[in-house]
C-alpha positions in Angstrom: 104.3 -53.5 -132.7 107.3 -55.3 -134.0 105.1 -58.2 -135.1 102.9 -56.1 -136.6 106.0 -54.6 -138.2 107.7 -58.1 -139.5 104.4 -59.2 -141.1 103.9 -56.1 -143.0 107.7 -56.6 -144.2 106.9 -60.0 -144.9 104.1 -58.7 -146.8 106.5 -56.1 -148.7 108.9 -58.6 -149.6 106.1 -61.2 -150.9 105.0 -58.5 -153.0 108.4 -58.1 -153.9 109.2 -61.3 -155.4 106.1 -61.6 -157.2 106.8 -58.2 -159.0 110.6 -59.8 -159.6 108.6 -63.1 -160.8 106.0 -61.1 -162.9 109.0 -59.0 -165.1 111.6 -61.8 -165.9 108.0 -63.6 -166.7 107.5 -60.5 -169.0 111.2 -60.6 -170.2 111.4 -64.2 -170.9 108.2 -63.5 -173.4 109.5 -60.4 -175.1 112.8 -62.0 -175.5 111.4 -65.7 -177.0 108.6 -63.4 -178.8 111.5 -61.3 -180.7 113.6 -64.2 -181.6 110.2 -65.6 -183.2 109.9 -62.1 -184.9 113.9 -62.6 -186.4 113.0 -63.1 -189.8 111.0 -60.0 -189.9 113.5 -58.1 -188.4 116.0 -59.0 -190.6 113.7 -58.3 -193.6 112.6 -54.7 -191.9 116.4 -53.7 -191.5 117.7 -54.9 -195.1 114.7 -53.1 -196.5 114.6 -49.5 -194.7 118.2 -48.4 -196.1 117.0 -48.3 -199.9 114.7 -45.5 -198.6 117.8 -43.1 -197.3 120.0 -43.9 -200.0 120.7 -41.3 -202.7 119.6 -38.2 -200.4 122.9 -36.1 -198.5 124.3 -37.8 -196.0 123.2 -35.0 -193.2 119.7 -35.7 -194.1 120.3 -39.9 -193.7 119.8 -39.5 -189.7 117.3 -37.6 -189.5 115.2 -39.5 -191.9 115.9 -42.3 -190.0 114.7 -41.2 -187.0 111.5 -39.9 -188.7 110.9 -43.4 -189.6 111.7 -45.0 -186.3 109.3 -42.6 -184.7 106.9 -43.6 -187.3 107.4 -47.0 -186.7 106.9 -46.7 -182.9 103.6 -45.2 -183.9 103.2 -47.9 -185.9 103.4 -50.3 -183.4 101.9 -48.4 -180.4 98.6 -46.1 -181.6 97.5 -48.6 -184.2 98.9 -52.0 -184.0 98.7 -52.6 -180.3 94.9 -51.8 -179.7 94.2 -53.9 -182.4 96.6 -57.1 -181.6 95.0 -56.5 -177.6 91.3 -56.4 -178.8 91.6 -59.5 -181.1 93.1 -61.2 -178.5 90.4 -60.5 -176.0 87.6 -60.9 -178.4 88.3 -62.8 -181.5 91.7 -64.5 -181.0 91.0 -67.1 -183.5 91.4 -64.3 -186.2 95.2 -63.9 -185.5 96.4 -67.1 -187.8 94.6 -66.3 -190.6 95.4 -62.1 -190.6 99.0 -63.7 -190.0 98.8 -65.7 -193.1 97.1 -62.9 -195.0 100.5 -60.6 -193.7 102.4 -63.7 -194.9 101.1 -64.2 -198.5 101.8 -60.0 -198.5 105.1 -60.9 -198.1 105.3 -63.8 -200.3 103.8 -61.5 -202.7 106.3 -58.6 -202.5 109.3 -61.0 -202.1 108.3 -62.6 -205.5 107.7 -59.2 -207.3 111.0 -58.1 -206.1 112.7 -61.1 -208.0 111.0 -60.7 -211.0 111.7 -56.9 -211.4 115.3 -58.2 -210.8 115.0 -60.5 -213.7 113.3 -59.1 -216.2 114.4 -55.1 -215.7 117.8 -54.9 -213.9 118.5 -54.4 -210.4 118.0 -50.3 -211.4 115.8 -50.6 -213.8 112.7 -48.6 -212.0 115.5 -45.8 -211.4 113.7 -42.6 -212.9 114.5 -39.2 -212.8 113.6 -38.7 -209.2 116.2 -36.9 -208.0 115.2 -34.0 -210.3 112.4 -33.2 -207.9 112.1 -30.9 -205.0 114.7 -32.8 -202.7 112.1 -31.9 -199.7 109.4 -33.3 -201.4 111.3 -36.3 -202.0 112.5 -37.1 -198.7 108.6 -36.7 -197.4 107.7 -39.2 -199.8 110.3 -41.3 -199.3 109.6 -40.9 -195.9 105.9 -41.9 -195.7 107.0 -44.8 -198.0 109.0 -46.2 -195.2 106.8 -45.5 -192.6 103.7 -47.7 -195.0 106.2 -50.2 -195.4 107.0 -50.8 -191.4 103.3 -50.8 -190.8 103.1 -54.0 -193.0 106.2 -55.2 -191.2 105.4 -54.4 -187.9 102.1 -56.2 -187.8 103.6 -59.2 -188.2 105.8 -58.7 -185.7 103.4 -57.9 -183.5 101.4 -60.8 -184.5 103.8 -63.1 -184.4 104.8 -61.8 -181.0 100.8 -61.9 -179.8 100.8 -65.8 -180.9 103.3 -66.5 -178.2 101.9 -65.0 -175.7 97.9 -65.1 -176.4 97.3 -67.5 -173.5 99.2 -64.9 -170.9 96.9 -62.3 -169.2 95.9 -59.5 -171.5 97.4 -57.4 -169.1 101.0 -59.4 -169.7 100.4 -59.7 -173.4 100.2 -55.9 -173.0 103.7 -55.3 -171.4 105.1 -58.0 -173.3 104.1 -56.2 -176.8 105.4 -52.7 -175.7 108.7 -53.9 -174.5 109.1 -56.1 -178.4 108.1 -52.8 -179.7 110.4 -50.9 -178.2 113.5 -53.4 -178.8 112.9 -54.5 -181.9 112.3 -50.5 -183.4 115.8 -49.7 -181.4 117.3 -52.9 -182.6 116.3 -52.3 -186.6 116.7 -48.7 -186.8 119.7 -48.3 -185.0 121.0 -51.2 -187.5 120.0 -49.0 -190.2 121.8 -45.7 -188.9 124.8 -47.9 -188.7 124.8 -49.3 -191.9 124.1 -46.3 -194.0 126.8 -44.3 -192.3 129.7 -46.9 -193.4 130.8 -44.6 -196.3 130.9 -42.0 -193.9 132.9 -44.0 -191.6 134.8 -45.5 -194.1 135.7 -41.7 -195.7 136.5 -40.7 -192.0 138.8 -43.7 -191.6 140.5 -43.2 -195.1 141.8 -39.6 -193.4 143.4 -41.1 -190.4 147.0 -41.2 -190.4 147.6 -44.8 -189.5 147.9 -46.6 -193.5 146.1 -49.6 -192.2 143.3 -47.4 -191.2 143.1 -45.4 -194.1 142.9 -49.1 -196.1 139.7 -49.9 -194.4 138.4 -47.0 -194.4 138.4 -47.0 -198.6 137.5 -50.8 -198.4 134.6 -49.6 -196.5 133.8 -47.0 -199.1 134.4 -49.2 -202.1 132.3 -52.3 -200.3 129.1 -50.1 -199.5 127.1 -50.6 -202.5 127.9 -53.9 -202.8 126.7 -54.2 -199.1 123.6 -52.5 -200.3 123.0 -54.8 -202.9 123.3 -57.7 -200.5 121.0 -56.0 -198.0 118.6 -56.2 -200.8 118.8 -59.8 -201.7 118.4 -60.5 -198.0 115.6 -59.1 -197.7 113.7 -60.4 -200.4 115.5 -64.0 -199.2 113.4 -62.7 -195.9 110.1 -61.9 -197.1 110.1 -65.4 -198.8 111.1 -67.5 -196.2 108.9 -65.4 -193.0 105.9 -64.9 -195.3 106.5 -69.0 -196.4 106.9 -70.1 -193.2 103.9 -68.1 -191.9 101.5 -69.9 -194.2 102.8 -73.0 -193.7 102.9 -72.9 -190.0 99.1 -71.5 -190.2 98.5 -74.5 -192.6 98.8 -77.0 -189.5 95.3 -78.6 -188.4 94.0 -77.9 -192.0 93.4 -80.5 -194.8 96.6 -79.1 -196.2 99.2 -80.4 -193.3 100.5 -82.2 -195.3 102.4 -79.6 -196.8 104.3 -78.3 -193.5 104.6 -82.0 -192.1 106.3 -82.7 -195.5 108.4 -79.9 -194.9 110.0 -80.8 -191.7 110.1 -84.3 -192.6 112.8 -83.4 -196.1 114.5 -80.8 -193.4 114.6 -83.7 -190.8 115.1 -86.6 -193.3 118.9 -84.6 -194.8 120.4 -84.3 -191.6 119.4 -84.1 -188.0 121.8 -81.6 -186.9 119.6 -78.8 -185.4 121.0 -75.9 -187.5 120.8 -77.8 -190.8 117.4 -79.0 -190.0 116.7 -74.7 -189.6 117.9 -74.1 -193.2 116.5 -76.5 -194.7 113.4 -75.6 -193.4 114.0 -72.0 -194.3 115.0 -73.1 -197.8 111.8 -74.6 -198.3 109.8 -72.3 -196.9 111.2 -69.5 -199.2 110.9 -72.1 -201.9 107.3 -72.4 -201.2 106.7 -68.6 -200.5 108.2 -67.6 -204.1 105.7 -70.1 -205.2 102.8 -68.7 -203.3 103.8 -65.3 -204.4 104.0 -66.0 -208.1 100.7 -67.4 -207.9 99.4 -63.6 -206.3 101.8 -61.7 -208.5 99.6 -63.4 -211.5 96.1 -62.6 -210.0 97.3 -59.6 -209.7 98.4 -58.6 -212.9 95.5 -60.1 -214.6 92.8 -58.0 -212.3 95.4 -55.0 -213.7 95.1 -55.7 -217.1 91.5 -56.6 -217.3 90.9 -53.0 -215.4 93.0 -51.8 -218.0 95.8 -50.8 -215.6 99.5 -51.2 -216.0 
């Protein structure tokens, strides 16, 4: 009896350590899988704000947590079947719907940037705000939401390249749990950051005068903030959806264009972090480039269909 008792305990405890094995297997994957993701996460946070903006501040939360719910949906209804069943049936298709996602960004980054030159950072501004506010925020809502979905696929994509070669069961876990922490992580960035005036208005009542200094600083400062959010995320789109192509460009008659790449990053310094930005540099570089290129084709099919 007490053998039989210590082998099924041994039993227990093997089972044990290959559970512990199988999750920080699983975390090591969903945390190297989001740090891959990092440049669409950035773009997805710096973009998500412009949508809130301009509506009362007790409708700003709750917008934002529309989206995020959205954006789980997003991730988990529609994007996850889909990533699982390419995966486990045609797994060759996930570079080149990664490099499609990437020239949509390319294409959007460079859009952005020429709106910004030729009209104004507020130049589309219209008359919006004239409309039924409700109306609006549904809009503006569902605008997000199509936006994330974009966004969201090539986090999940780029999270799915990482770990194609796991068990589809893994590659399942590992996709829900980079779901789950990058929607937290981005969304509950963007409740932060478009509650500084607030905070900054609740500061400027405190008593203390250094308070009260930063919390009018932090008024003053917010649309600047916004503005920068902006740039970064047009910065974002360019360099992810660049570096996307580029990296999907390996093993193709045109390598020579990423090896070239790394060689210019390696060839101005060898320092790991200045190697990164000038990598990133490039690849934005090339990504404007890329995006120009669609932003033309896509004005001429406009105009010959005699669209504006």
């Amino acid at each position: 009896m007490a053998s039989g008792l210590a082998a099924l305990l041994d039993d227990v405890a093997a089972i044990a350590r290959l559970a512990a094995a199988s999750l920080d297997d699983v975390s090591a994957a969903a945390g190297k899988a989001s740090v891959k993701a990092a440049g669409v996460v950035v773009d997805d946070t710096a973009v998500t704000p412009t949508y809130v903006t301009g509506f009362s501040p007790e409708r700003e939360l709750p917008m934002i947590w529309r989206i995020a719910l959205g954006s789980l949906r997003n991730k988990l209804l529609i994007l996850l079947p889909v990533a699982l069943l390419l995966s486990a049936f045609l797994p060759v298709a996930i570079t080149p719907l990664l490099m499609v996602g990437g020239a949509f960004l390319c294409f959007e980054g460079a859009e952005k940037i020429l709106e910004l030159l030729l009209h104004g950072s507020h130049g589309e501004e219209t008359d919006e705000e004239t409309g039924d506010p409700a109306h609006l925020e549904k809009e503006k809502v569902s605008g997000a939401i199509r936006t994330d979905l974009i966004l969201s696929a090539e986090i999940m994509a780029i999270a799915l390249s990482d770990v194609a070669s796991r068990p589809i069961l893994t590659q399942a876990v590992v996709l829900v749990v980079v779901s789950l922490l990058v929607t937290a992580g981005v969304y509950g960035a963007v409740a932060l950051i478009v509650k500084l005036d607030d905070i900054g208005l609740h500061f400027a009542r405190k008593e203390s005068a250094l308070v009260r200094r930063i919390g009018r600083a932090l008024v003053r400062l917010m649309p600047a903030i916004l503005s920068f959010l902006e740039s970064v995320g047009m910065a974002a789109m360019l360099w992810v959806g660049g570096g996307i192509i580029l990296h999907g460009l390996e093993g193709t008659p045109l390598a020579p264009l990423p090896h070239g790449v790394h060689a210019v990053s390696e060839a101005v310094s060898h320092a790991g972090l200045i190697v990164w930005a000038i990598g990133a540099l490039l690849s934005a570089v090339f990504g404007f480039l890329v995006g120009l290129v669609i932003v033309g084709a896509v004005h001429a099919v406009a105009k010959v269909r005699g669209k504006h």
